[in-house]
C-alpha positions, 0 to 999 in steps of 0.5 A: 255562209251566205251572203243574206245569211250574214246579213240577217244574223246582224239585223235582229240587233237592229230592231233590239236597239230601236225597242230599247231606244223607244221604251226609254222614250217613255222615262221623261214623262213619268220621271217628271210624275214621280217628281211629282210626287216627291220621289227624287232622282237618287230615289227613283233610279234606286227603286228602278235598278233594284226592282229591275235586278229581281226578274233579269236575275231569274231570266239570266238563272233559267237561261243557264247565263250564270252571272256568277260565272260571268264575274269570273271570267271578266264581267265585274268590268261591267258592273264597274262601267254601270257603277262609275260612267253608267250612275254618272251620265244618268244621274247627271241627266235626270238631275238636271230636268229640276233646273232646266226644260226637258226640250232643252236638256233632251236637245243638249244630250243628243249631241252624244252621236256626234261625241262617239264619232269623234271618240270612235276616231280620235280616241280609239283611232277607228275608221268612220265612213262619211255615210256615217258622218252625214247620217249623224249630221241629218239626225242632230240636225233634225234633233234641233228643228224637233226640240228648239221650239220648246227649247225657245220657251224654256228657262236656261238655269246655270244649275242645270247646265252644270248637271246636263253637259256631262252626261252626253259625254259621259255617255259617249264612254258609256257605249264605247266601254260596254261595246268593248266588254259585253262582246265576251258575255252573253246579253242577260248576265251582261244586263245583271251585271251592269244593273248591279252596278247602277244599284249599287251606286244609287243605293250608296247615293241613297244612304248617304241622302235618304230614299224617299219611298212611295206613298200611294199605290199609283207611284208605286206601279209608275216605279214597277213600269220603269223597272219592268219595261225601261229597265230590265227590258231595256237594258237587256236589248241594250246588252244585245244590241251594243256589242253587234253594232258597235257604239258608233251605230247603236248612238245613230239608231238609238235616236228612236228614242228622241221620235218616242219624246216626240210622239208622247208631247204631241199625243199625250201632252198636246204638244204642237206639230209644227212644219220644223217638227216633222222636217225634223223629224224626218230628217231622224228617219233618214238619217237612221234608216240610211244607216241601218240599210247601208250597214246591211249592205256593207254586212252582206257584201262582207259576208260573200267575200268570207263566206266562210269565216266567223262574223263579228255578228255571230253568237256563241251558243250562249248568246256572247259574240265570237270575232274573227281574228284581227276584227275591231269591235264596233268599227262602222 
């Protein structure tokens, strides 16, 4: 194998991962339209994982990744993380946006990429690079001279503190425990495996507190745009992308998601750009360009000192991840 060959085998997951991070770019606004239109939380993150459970389970079927097969061999630990740390994080989340601004809880929860650095090191005991530190550093910065603006004109409510602060810690778990076990499944039974999980959760929610359904054809189509693109999706790059970077690098290169937030209250809700905004917003850029470029560089350097042996990036011919003996998964 060849050094440019060990880099370009890892780099598709770096484009997965800013696709996913964009198409949920889109969820704050039209959760607020379903708010809107009296769907609750509980309720859409019901219809979304659902509806979404229907195509990722075909895809999984016609490319020969038996979910079932994948439960045997371990993927129920999936489903549990999507049911317990997944359902968790997210409702918290969405929740909150019924208390405080979405400036303000969007502010608050991108200080996950700083949370996974310190539970990839103190945690998990894994190296970090300082590259990697002052990346995170530019892109939590930046995120605060992008959102503060707003954050200043929102309301602070107790309530919707107490619903936020522990979702981006919950989160930081999240992408740790998924980095760990979809590395042995291939992306779409992971996928399906930890959307049953989501399901089950808010279906559970749901009973206990009612499913609003639907009442117009409009909401009806909002609810399939998220399940279809925010949703299955989505989470299908997130199963591709996560278990190649390592959670660390996904949470750097996810604040594409943030730009998307951006980009939407600007181009769509007339949002002001002012000078803070777009410094900030460069500094995101910086700050995940200079990651990915020095991690390919770190991959193909890698790759002409082994050219040989397996790399963390290579697939088996199902799509899971093989690692080379004595690898650690995910480290930076």
């Amino acid at each position: 194998m060849t050094g440019d060959t060990g880099a370009q085998r890892s780099w598709p997951a770096m484009p997965a991962a800013v696709a996913a991070s964009v198409l949920v770019g889109f969820m704050p606004i039209m959760t607020l339209r379903l708010y809107a239109a009296g769907i609750s939380a509980p309720s859409m993150l019901v219809w979304r994982y659902g509806i979404a459970l229907i195509p990722l389970a075909i895809a999984a079927t016609i490319a020969g990744q038996s979910v079932t097969a994948a439960w045997g061999n371990g993927a129920w630990r999936i489903t549990l993380v999507g049911a317990t740390l997944g359902a968790g994080q997210t409702l918290c989340f969405w929740e909150s946006l019924h208390w405080i601004d979405t400036s303000i809880a969007i502010l608050l929860f991108y200080t996950y990429p700083a949370l996974t650095l310190v539970l990839e090191r103190f945690f998990f005991r894994r190296p970090i690079r300082p590259l990697a530190v002052l990346c995170v550093a530019a892109i939590v910065t930046g995120a605060g001279l992008v959102l503060l603006p707003g954050a200043a004109r929102g309301s602070l409510d107790p309530r919707g503190l107490l619903w936020l602060l522990p979702s981006p810690v919950l989160y930081a778990f999240y992408l740790a425990a998924n980095a760990a076990l979809m590395r042995r499944h291939p992306p779409l039974s992971a996928a399906t495996s930890l959307y049953l999980g989501f399901a089950l959760a808010f279906l559970a929610a749901g009973c206990v507190r009612g499913i609003d359904v639907p009442a117009t054809a409009g909401t009806w189509l909002l609810i399939l745009i998220i399940a279809l693109g925010p949703g299955a999706l989505t989470i299908t790059l997130f199963s591709y992308a996560v278990p190649r970077l390592g959670p660390a690098s996904y949470a750097i290169v996810a604040n594409s998601e943030l730009l998307t937030v951006v980009a939407i209250g600007a181009l769509v809700l007339g949002e002001p750009m002012g000078a803070g905004r777009l410094v900030g917003g460069a500094l995101i850029v910086i700050g995940i360009l200079t990651h990915a470029l020095a991690r390919q560089g770190t991959k193909a350097v890698s790759s002409l000192a082994g050219a040989e042996r397996p790399r963390p990036s290579d697939a088996d011919s199902r799509g899971a991840v093989v690692e080379p003996a004595g690898a650690i998964p995910g480290k930076l």
